[in-house]
N, CA, C and O atoms as a GROMACS GRO file, in nm:
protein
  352
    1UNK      N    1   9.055   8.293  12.388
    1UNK     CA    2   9.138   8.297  12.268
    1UNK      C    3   9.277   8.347  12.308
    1UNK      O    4   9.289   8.445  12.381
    2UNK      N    5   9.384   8.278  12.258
    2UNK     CA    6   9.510   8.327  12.268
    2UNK      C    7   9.575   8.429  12.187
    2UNK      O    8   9.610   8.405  12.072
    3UNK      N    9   9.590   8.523  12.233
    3UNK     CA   10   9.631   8.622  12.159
    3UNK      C   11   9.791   8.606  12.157
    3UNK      O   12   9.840   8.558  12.260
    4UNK      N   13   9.889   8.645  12.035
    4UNK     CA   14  10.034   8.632  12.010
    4UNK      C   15  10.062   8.803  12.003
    4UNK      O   16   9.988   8.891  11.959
    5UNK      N   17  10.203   8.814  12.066
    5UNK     CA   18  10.229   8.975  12.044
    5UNK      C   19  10.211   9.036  11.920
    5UNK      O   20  10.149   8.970  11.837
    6UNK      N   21  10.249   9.144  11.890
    6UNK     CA   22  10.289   9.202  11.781
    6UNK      C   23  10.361   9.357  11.856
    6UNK      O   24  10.302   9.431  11.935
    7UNK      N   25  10.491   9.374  11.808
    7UNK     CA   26  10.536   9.500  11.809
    7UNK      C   27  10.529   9.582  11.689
    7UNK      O   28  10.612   9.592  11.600
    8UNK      N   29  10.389   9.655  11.706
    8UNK     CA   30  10.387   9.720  11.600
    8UNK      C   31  10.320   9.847  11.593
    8UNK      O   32  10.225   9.831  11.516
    9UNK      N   33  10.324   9.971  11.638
    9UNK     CA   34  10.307  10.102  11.633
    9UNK      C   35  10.165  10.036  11.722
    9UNK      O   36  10.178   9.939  11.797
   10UNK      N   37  10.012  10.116  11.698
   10UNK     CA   38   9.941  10.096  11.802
   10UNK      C   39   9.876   9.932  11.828
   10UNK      O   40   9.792   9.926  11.918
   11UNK      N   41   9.909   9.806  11.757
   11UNK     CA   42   9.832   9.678  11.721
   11UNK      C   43   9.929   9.600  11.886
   11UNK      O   44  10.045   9.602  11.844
   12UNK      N   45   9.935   9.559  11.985
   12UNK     CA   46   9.973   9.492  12.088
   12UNK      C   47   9.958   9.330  12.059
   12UNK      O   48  10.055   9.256  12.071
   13UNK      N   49   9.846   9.290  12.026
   13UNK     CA   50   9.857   9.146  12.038
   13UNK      C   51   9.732   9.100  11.903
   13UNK      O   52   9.651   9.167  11.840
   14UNK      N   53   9.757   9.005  11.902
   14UNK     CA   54   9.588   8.959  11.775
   14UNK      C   55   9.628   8.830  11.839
   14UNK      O   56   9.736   8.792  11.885
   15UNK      N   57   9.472   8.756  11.826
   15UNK     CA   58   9.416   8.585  11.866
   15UNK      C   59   9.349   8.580  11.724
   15UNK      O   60   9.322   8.667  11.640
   16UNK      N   61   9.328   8.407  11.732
   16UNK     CA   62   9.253   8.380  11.587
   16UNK      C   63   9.194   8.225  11.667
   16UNK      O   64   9.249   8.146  11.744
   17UNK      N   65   9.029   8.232  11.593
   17UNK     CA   66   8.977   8.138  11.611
   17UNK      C   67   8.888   8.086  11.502
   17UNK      O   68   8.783   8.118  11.448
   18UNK      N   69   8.981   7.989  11.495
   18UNK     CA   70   8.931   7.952  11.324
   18UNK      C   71   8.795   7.905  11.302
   18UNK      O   72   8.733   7.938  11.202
   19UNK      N   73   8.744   7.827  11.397
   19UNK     CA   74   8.573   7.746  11.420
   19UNK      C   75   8.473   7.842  11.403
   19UNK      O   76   8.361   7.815  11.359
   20UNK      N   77   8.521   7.985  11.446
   20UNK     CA   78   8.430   8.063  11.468
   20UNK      C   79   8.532   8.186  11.337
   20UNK      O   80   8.475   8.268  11.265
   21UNK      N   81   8.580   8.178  11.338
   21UNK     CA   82   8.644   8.284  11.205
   21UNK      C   83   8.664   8.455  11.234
   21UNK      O   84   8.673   8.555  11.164
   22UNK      N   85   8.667   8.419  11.400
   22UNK     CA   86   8.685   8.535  11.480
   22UNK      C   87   8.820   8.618  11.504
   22UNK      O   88   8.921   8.547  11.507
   23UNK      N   89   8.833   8.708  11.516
   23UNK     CA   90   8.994   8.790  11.538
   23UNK      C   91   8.984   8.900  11.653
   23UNK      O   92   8.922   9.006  11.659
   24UNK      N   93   9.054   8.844  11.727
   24UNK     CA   94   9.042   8.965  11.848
   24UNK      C   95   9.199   9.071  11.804
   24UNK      O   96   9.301   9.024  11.754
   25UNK      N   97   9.185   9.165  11.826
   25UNK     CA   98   9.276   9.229  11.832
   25UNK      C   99   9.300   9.335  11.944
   25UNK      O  100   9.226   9.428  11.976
   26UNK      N  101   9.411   9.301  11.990
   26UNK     CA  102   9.434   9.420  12.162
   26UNK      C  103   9.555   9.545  12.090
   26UNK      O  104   9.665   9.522  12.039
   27UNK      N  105   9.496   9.660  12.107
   27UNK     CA  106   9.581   9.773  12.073
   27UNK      C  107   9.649   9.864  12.189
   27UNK      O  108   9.571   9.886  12.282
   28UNK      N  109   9.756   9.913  12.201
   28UNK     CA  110   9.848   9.930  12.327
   28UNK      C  111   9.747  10.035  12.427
   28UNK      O  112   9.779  10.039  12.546
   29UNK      N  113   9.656  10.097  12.394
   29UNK     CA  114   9.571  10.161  12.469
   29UNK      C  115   9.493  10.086  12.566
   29UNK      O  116   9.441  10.141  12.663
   30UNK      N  117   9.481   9.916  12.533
   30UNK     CA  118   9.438   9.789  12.591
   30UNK      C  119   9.271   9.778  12.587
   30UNK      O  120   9.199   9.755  12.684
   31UNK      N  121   9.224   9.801  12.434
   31UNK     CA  122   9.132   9.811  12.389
   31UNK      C  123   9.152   9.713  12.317
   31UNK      O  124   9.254   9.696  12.251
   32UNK      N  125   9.027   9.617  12.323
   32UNK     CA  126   9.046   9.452  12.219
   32UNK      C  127   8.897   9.480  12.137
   32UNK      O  128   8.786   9.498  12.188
   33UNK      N  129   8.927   9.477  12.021
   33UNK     CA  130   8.813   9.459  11.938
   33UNK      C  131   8.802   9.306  11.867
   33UNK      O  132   8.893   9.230  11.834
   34UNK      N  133   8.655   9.290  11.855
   34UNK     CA  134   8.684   9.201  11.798
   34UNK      C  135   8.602   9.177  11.665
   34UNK      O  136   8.502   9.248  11.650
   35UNK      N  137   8.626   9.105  11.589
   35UNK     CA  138   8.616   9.131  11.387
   35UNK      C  139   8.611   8.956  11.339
   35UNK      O  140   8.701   8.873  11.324
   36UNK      N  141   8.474   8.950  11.326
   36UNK     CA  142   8.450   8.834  11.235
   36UNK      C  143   8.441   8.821  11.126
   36UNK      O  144   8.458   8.914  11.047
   37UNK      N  145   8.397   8.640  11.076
   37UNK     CA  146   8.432   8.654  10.936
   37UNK      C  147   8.540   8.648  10.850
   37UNK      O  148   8.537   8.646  10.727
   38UNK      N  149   8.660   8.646  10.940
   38UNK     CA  150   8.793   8.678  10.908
   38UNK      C  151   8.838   8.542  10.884
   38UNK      O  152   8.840   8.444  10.959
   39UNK      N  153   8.880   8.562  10.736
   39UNK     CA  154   8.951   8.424  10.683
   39UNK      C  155   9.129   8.409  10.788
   39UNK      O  156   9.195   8.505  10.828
   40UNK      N  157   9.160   8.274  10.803
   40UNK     CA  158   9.284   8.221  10.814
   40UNK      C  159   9.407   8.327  10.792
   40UNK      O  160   9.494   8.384  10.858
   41UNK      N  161   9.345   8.317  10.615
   41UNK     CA  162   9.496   8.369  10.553
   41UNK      C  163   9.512   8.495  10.612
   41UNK      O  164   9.625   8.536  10.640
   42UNK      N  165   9.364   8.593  10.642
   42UNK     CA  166   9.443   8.722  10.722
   42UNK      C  167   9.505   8.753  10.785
   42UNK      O  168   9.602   8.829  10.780
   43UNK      N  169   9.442   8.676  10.886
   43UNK     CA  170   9.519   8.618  11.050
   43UNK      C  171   9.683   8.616  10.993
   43UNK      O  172   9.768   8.696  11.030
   44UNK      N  173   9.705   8.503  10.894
   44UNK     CA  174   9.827   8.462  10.846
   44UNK      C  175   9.921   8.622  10.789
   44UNK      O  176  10.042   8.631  10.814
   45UNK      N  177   9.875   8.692  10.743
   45UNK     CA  178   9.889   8.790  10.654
   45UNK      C  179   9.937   8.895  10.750
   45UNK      O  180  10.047   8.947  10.733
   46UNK      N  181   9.865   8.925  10.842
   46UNK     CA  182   9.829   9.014  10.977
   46UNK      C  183   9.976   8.955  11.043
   46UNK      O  184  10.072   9.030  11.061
   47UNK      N  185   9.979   8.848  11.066
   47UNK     CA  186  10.103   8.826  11.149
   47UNK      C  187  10.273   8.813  11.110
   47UNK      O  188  10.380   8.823  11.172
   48UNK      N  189  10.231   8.786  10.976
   48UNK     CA  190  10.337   8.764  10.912
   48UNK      C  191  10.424   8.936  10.835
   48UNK      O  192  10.535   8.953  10.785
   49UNK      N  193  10.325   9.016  10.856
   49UNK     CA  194  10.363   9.142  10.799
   49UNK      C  195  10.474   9.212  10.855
   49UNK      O  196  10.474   9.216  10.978
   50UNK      N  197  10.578   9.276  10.790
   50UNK     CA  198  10.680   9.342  10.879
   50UNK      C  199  10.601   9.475  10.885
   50UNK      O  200  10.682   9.561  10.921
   51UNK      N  201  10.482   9.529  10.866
   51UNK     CA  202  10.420   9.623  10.989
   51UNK      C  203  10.285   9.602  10.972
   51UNK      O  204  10.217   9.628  10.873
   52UNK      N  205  10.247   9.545  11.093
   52UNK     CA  206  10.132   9.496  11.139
   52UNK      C  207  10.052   9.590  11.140
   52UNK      O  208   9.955   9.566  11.067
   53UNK      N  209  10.047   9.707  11.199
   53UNK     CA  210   9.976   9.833  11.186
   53UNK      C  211   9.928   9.926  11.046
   53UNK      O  212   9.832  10.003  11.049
   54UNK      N  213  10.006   9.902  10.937
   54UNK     CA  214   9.952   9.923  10.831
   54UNK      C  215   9.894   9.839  10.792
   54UNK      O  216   9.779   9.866  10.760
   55UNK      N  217   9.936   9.706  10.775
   55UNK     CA  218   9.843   9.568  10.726
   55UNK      C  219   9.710   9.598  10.768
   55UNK      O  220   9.620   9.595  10.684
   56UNK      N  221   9.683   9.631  10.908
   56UNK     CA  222   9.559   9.625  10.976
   56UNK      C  223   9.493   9.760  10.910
   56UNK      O  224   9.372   9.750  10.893
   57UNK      N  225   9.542   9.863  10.878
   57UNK     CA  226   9.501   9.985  10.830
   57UNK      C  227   9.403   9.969  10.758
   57UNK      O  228   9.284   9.995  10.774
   58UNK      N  229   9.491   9.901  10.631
   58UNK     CA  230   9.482   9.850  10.514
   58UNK      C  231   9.400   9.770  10.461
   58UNK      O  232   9.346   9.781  10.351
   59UNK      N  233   9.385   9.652  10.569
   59UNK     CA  234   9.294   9.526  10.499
   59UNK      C  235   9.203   9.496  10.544
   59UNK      O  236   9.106   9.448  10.484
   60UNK      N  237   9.217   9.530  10.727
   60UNK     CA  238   9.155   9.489  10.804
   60UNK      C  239   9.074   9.597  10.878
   60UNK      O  240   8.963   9.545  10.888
   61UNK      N  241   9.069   9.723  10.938
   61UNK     CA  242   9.026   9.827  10.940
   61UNK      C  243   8.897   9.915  10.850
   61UNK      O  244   8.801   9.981  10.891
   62UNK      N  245   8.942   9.882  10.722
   62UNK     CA  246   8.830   9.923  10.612
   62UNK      C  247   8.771   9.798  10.578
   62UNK      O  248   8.679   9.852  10.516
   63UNK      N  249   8.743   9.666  10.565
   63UNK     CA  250   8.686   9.584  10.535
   63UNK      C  251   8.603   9.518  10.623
   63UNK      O  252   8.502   9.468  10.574
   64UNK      N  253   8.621   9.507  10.745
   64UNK     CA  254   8.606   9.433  10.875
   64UNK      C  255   8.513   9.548  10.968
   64UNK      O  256   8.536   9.668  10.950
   65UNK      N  257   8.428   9.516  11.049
   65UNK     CA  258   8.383   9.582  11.143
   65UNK      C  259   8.386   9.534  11.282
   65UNK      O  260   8.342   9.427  11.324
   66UNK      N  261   8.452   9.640  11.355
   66UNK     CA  262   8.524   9.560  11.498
   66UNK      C  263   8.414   9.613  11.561
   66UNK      O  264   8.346   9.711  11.530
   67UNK      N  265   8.400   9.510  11.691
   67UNK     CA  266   8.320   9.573  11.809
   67UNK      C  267   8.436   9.550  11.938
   67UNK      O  268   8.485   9.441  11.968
   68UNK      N  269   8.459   9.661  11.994
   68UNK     CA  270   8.520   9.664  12.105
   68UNK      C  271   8.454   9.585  12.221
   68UNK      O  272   8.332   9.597  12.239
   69UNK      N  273   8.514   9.519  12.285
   69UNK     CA  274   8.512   9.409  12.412
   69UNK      C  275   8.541   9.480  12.559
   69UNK      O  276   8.643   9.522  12.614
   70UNK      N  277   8.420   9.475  12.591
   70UNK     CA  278   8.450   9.517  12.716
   70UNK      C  279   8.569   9.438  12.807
   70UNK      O  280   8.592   9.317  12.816
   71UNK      N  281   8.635   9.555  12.869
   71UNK     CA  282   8.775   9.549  12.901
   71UNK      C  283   8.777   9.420  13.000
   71UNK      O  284   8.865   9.333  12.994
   72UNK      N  285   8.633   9.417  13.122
   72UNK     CA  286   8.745   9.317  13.161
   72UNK      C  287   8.686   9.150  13.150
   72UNK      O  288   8.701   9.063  13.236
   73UNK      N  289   8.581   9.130  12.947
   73UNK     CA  290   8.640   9.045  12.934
   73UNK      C  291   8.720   9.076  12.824
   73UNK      O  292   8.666   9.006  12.738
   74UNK      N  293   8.810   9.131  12.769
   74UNK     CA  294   8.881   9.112  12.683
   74UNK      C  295   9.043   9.102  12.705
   74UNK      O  296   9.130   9.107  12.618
   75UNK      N  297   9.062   9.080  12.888
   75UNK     CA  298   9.189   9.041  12.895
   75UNK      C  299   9.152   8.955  13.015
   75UNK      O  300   9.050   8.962  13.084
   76UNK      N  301   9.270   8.862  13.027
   76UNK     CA  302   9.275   8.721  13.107
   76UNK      C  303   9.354   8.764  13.220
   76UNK      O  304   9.455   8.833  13.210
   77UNK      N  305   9.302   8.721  13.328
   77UNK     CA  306   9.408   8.758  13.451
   77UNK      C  307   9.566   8.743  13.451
   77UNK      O  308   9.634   8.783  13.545
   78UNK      N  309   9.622   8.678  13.334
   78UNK     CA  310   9.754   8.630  13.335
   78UNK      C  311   9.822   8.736  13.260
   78UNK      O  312   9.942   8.758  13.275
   79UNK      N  313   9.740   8.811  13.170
   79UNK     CA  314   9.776   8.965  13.111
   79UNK      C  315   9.749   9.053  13.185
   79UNK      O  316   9.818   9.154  13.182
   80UNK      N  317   9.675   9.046  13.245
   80UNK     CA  318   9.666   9.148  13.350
   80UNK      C  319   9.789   9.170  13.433
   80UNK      O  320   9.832   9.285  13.442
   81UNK      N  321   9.851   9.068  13.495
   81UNK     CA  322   9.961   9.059  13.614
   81UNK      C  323  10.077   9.061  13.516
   81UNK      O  324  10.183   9.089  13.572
   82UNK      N  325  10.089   9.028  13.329
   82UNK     CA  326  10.172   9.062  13.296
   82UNK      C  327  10.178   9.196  13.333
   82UNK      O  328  10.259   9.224  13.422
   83UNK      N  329  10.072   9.339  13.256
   83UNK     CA  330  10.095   9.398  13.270
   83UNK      C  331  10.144   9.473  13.375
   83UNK      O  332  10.233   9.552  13.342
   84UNK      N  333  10.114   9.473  13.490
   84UNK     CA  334  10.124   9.518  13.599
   84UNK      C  335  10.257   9.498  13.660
   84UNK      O  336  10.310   9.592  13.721
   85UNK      N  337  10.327   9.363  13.645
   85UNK     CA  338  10.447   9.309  13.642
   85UNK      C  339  10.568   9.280  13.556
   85UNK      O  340  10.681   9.236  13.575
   86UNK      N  341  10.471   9.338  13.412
   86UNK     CA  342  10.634   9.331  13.279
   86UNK      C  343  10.632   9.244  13.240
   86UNK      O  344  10.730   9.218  13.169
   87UNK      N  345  10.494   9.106  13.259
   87UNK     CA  346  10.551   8.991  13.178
   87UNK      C  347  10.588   8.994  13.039
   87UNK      O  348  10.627   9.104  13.002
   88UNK      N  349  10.586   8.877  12.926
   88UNK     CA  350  10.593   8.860  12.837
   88UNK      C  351  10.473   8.816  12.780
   88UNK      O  352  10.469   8.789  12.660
   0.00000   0.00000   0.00000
């Protein structure tokens, strides 16, 4: 799943997979949980928010139950060498 940034207090990146109605979310500690069930429009809602971190507080946090992803599958070698290297 492709996850898109977010600069937003602790939320780093969110993916959405609509077939499966899945939401990963990576938080700057580089902990990815992930939360099914999750309609579109959240995803939509979640990304579109000018603060992602309350949105998630808010809607997604108390409604949703995340299970954390073990770390190393919940990042792709190409985030990895971002991190390590500053990508984007």
């Amino acid at each position: 799943m492709t996850r898109k940034p977010l600069s937003s207090g602790k939320l780093k990146s969110a993916g959405y997979d609509e077939s499966s109605r899945t939401m990963h979310i990576e938080f700057t500690n580089g902990d990815v949980f992930e939360y099914k069930s999750v309609s579109r429009e959240i995803f939509r809602q979640l990304m579109a928010s000018p603060s992602p971190s309350s949105f998630f507080e808010d809607k997604i946090d108390e409604q949703f139950s995340g299970k954390r992803l073990p770390r190393e599958a919940s990042s792709s070698a190409a985030d990895r060498l971002d991190d390590l290297f500053g990508g984007n």
